[in-house]
N, C-alpha and C positions, 0 to 999 in steps of 0.2 A: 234616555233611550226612547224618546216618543218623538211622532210628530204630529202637529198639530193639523189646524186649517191655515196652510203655513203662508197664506197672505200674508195676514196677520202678525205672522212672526218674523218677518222678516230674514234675512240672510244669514243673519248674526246669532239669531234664536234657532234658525233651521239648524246649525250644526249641531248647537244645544243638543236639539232634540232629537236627532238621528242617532246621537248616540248616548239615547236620554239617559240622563243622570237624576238628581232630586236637589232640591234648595237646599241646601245646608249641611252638608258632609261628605264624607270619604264611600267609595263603593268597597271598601271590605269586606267580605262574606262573615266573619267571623266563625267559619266553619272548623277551626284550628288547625293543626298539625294536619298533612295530605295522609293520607292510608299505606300506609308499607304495602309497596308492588309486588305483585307473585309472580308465580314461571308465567309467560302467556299459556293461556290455556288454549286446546282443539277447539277448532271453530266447532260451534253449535248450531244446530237447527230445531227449530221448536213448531211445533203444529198451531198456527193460529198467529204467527209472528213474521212479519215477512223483512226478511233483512236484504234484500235484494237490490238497494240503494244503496247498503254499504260497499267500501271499498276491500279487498280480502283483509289489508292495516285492522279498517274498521272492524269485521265480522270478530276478529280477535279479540280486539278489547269489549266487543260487546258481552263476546259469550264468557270473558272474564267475566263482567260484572255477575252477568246472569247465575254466572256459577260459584260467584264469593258472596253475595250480597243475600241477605235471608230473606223470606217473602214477608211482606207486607202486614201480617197477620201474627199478633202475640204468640194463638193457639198452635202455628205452623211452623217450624223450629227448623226448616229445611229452608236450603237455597231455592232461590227464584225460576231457577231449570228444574229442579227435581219437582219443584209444586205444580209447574206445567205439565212434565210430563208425565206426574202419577197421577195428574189428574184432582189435586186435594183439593178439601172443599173451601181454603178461600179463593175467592173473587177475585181478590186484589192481583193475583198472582203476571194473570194473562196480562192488564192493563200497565203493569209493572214493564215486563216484558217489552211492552213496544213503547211503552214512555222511554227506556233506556236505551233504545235504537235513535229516536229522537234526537236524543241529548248527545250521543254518540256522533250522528250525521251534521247538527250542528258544529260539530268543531270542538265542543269545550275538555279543559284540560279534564285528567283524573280526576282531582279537587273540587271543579266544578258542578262535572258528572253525579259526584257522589253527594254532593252537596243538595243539586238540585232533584235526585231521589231523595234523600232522605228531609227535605223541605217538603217535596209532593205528598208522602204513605209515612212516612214516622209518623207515631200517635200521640209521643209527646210533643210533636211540632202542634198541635192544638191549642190552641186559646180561646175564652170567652169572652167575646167582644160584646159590649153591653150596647144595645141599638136601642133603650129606652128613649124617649123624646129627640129623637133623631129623626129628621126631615128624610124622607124615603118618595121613592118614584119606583113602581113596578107594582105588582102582584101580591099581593099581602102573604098568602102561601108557596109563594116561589121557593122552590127547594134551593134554590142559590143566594146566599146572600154576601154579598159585596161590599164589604166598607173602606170608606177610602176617609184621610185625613188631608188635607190639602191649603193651601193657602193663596188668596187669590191674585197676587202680585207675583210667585213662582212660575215660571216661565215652563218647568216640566209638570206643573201639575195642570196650567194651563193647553198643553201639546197632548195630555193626557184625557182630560174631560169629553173631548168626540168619543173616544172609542171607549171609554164606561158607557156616557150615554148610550150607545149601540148596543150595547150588551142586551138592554132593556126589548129594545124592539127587533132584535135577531133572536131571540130566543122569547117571545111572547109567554109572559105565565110562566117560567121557569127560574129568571133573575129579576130579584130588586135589590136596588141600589141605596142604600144610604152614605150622609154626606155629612162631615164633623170637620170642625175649626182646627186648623192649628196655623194661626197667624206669626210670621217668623220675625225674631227682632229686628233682621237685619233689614225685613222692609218695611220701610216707613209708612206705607199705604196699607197694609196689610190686615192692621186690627180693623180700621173703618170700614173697611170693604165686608171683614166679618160680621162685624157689627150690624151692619146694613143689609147685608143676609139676613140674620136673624130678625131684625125688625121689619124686613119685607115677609117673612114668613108669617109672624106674628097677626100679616093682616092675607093671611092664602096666597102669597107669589113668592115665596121660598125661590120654587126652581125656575121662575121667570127671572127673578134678579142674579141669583147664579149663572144664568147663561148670559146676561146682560155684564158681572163684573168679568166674568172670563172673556168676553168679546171685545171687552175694552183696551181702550189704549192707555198709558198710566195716567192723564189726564182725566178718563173715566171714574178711576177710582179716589181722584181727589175730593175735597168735602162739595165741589159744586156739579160734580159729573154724576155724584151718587145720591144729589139730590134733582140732579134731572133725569138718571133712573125712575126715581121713587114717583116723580111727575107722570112719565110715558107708560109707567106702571098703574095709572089711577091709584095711588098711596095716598091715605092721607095724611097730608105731610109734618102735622103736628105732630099727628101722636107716630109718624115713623124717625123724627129726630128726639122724641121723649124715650121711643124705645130703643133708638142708637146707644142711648147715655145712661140707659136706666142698669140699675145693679145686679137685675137676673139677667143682664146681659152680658153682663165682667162674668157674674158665676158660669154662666154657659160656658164661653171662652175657655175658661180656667178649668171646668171640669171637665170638659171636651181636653185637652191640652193637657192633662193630668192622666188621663185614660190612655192616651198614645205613648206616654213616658213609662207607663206602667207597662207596656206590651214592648217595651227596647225600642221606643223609635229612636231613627237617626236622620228623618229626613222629610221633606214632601216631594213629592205624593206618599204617603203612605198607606198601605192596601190591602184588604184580608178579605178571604175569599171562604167562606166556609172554618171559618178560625184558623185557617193557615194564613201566611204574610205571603203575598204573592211579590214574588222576586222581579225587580225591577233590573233586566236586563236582556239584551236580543230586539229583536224586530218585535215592540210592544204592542201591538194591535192582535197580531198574528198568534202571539203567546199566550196575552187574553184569554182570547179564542178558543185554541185550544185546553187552554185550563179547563176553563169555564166547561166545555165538553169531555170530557176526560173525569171529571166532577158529574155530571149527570152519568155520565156510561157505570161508574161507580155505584151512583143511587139507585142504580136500574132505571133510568127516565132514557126518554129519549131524548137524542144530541144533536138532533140534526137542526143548524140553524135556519132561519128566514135570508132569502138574499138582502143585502144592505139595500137600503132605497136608494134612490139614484143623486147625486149632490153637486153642485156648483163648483164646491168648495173641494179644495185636493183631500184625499185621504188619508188619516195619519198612518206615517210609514214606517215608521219606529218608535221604539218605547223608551221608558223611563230608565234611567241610568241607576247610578247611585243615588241616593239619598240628598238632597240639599239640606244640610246640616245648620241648624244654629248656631251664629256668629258667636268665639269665647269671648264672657265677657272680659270688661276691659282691665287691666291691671292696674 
């Protein structure tokens, strides 16, 4: 469900990514069994929610959710309408509120709806992603942090990479980005490329060679393309093929790729955003976006993004799908 700088991608990669998926697996939500339906309920009108896009269909299921679904808040035991309109003291309530008009005017089923609330404000959906020795690009203090796991021969992770980058520079001081290995069996370029990362890092061009293995062509990434990176990079090229091959370089790999299995991966890109997994599906750029904001409006920051600089290059116009799942091994 992403799309790239889709020169590069070609025709065949463009559909890919319009209806980005990920390297290595099935898009099942795993969200279980869908929610036992209720009566429809009265439409609803709430102060500070503007449902005025919806369809009357729509306003229906909205103000069902609004009115089945509990606010966002342990301490607040009342549905998402009554915490609007009595005014309680969490936050979360209002932002609940128009997140679910959203996901409503999108289109997506029950299931999905309910899914992609309780992935946003559940508080068990939290996890702690460990960003120790993790190559980062932004703001040391940015209240948003982003970690993606990726691989540089995945075609959605590659259609994915412009609009992380952007995140950076559309929101100045707000978002940093870190960037962790998970090289997939099924491609065969894939550990080198990581590899090569890491030992361009080793000497300060981490994220010159990551936009360098992601621009490339798979040619790029083979042993002579990633030592004519390492050339145009001024690398020194000894010690960047000593530290290609060297043993904290398997460890990094392997503990990077250990970290992703421990949080349920099933795919590349893989993406957390504030220790939530941000869900690869919809128009991926756009979604981004809005998370990303929707996330500040939450910490009390402000949302308001930087207009995008102006680019050559097409815009990616869709996001990451399912998962690219690891190939089973063989029997």
């Amino acid at each position: 469900m992403l799309a790239l700088r889709l020169a590069s991608l070609g025709a065949a990669a463009l559909s890919f990514a319009l209806s980005l998926s990920t390297c290595g697996g099935s898009t099942e939500s795993g969200a279980g069994p869908e929610p036992q339906k209720q009566a429809p309920a009265a439409e609803i009108e709430l102060a500070g929610v503007d449902t005025s896009s919806l369809t009357p269909r729509e306003r229906r299921e909205w103000s069902s959710y609004v009115s089945e679904q509990l606010a966002p808040c342990k301490d607040t035991p009342v549905p998402i309408a009554q915490c609007v309109r009595e005014k309680r003291a969490c936050k979360r309530c209002l932002p609940a509120a128009r997140f679910l008009v959203t996901q409503v005017r999108n289109g997506g089923a029950r299931e999905q709806v309910l899914d992609a609330y309780r992935s946003r404000f559940d508080n068990d959906r939290v996890k702690n992603v460990d960003v120790a020795d993790t190559p980062m690009k932004g703001a040391p203090t940015a209240p948003i942090t982003v970690v993606e796991w990726a691989d540089f021969q995945c075609p959605f992770c590659k259609a994915a990479s412009p609009a992380l980058d952007e995140l950076v520079t559309r929101f100045p001081g707000k978002v940093k980005l870190y960037f962790k290995n998970y090289p997939l069996p099924a491609h065969n370029l894939a550990e080198a490329a990581a590899r090569a990362a890491i030992a361009a890092e080793a000497q300060g061009k981490f994220w010159e060679m990551h936009h360098k293995l992601f621009e490339s062509s798979p040619a790029g990434l083979e042993a002579r393309g990633l030592e004519s990176h390492a050339r145009e990079l001024g690398l020194k090229l000894d010690r960047f093929k000593a530290d290609m091959e060297s043993e904290a370089t398997t460890a990094r790999i392997a503990r990077e790729k250990k970290q992703a299995e421990t949080l349920g991966f099933s795919g590349t890109p893989l993406i957390y955003i504030n220790g939530r997994e941000f869900p690869l599906r919809g128009d991926f750029p756009t979604e981004l976006t809005q998370w990303v904001k929707l996330e500040l409006e939450l910490l009390g920051e402000s949302s308001q993004p930087v207009a995008p600089a102006a680019s050559s290059a097409p815009a990616p116009s869709a996001s990451p799908g399912g998962p690219q799942k690891p190939a089973p091994p063989p029997k």
